[in-house]
C-alpha positions, -999 to 999 in steps of 0.1 A, spaced: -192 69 231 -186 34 246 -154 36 268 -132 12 275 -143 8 309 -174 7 301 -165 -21 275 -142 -37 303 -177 -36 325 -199 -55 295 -172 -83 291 -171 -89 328 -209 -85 341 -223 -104 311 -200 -132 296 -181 -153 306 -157 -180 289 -155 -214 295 -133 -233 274 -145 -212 245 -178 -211 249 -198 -182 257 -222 -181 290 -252 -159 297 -277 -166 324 -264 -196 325 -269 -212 293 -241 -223 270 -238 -204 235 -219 -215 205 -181 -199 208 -192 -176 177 -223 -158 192 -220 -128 214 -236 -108 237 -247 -76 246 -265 -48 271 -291 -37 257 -297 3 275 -323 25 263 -332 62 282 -363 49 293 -358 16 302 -383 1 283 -361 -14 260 -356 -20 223 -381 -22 194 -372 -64 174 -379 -56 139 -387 -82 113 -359 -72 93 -325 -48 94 -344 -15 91 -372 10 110 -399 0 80 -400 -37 93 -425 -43 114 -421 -47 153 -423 -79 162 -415 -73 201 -394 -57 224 -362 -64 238 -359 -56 274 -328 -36 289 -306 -59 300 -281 -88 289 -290 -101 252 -279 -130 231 -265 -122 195 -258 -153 170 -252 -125 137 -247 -91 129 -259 -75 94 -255 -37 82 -284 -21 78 -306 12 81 -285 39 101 -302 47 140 -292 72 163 -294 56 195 -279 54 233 -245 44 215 -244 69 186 -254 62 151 -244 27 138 -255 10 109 -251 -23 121 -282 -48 135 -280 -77 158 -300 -106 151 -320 -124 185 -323 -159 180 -358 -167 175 -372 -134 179 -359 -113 155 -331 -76 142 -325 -50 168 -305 -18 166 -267 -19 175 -271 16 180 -289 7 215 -265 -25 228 -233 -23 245 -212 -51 227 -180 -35 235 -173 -27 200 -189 1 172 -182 -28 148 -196 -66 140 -186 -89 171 -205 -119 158 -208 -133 120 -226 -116 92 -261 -129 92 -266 -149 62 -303 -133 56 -302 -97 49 -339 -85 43 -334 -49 37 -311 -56 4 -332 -82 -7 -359 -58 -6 -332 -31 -29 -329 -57 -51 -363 -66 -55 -368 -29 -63 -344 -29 -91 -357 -61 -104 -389 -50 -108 -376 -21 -127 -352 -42 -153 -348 -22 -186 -368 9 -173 -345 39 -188 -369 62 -161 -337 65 -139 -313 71 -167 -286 101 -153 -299 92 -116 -280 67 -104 -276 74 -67 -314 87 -67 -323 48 -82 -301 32 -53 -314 55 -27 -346 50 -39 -340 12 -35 -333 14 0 -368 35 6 -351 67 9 -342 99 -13 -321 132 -12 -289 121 9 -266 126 -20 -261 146 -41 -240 122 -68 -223 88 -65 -192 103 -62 -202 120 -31 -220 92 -19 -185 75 -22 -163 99 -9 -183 97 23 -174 62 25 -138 68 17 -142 92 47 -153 72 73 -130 47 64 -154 18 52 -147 21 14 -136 -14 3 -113 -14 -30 -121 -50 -40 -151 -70 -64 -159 -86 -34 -194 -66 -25 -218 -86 -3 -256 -86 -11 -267 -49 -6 -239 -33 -6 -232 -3 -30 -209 -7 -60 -192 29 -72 -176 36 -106 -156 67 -113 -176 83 -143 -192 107 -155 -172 132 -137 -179 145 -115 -207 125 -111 -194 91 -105 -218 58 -108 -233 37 -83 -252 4 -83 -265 -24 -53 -245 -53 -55 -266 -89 -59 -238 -107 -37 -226 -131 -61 -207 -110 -85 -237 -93 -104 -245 -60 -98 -281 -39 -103 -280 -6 -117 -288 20 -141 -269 23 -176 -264 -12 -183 -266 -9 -220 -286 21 -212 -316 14 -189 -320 -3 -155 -301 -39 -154 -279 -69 -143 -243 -70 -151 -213 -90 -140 -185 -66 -121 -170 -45 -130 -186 -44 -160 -176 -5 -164 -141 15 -164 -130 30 -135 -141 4 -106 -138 17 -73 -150 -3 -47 -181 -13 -24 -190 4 6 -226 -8 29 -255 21 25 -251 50 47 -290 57 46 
């Protein structure tokens, strides 16, 4: 768990503000970016991945130490130095690492979304290239886990949302970024679940029966977005 003094120790040792821009090693940042320690165990530092997840390729490492952050984007969950986060920072020029091994201070995003988000365009991609299949019909969190690479971490939508509503991350609005998962409340006790395209259209199964694009809500019942917790 990140303390507060350890938090208080980040903000001091490695940024500093100087008329609202950020310094680190001496060279001036934008005001928005943020930085961070990067700490692993065995002080070899952090795998960069090409993208927001374990499956992109590494692409170098990032040493322990102070590291430059110019976005943030939700991604595959890693259980690192700082606990389990879902969140990734972007390098500039060099590419994703876990949050789950940098001290930012925070368990949450301390610089702006990242406009590029290559683990949902890959989801997407993987519905896309399933439009009108009726092979997932009655398996709608198996088709969105199946999206993200994975399988078997829930056992419905419903539960799938209820975690979310759990950990307090459930959003109750039509406002889903790109990647995120959309829930209805049907098929009791089932519930519904589809990846969200980020521009109000939705992916998912049941969409006049079979895999497709619809504009939300598009079904009864809406409940809200909420980023992959796998």
């Amino acid at each position: 768990m990140r303390t507060a003094l350890t938090r208080t120790f980040a903000r001091l040792t490695v940024t500093t503000l100087l008329g609202g821009v950020a310094v680190l090693g001496g060279a001036a940042l934008p005001a928005h970016a943020a930085t961070g320690t990067v700490v692993t165990d065995s002080g070899a530092g952090v795998t960069i991945r090409s993208g927001n997840a374990t499956t992109f390729g590494a692409v170098g490492t990032q040493p322990n130490g102070a590291v430059q952050i110019d976005c943030q984007i939700y991604g595959e969950p890693v259980t690192g130095k700082f606990g389990r986060s879902l969140v990734w920072d972007h390098v500039p020029g060099k590419g994703f690492i876990s949050d789950s091994y940098v001290n930012t201070g925070s368990s949450g995003l301390v610089a702006p979304l990242c406009t590029s988000n290559p683990r949902a365009d890959n989801a997407i991609n993987w519905y896309a290239a399933r439009n009108g299949s009726t092979a997932f019909q009655g398996y709608c969190e198996m088709a969105a886990e199946n999206s993200y690479g994975k399988t078997g971490i829930w056992a419905s939508a419903k539960a799938d949302w209820n975690d979310a509503v759990a950990r307090g991350v459930a959003h109750r609005d039509l406002n889903a970024p790109k990647g995120a998962l959309v829930f209805w409340d049907l098929a009791a006790p089932y519930g519904h679940v589809g990846v969200s395209r980020g521009d109000g259209y939705f992916w998912a199964t049941s969409v006049n029966g079979k895999i497709g694009l619809a504009k939300l809500p598009y079904f009864n019942s809406y409940l809200g977005w909420a980023w992959p917790n796998f």
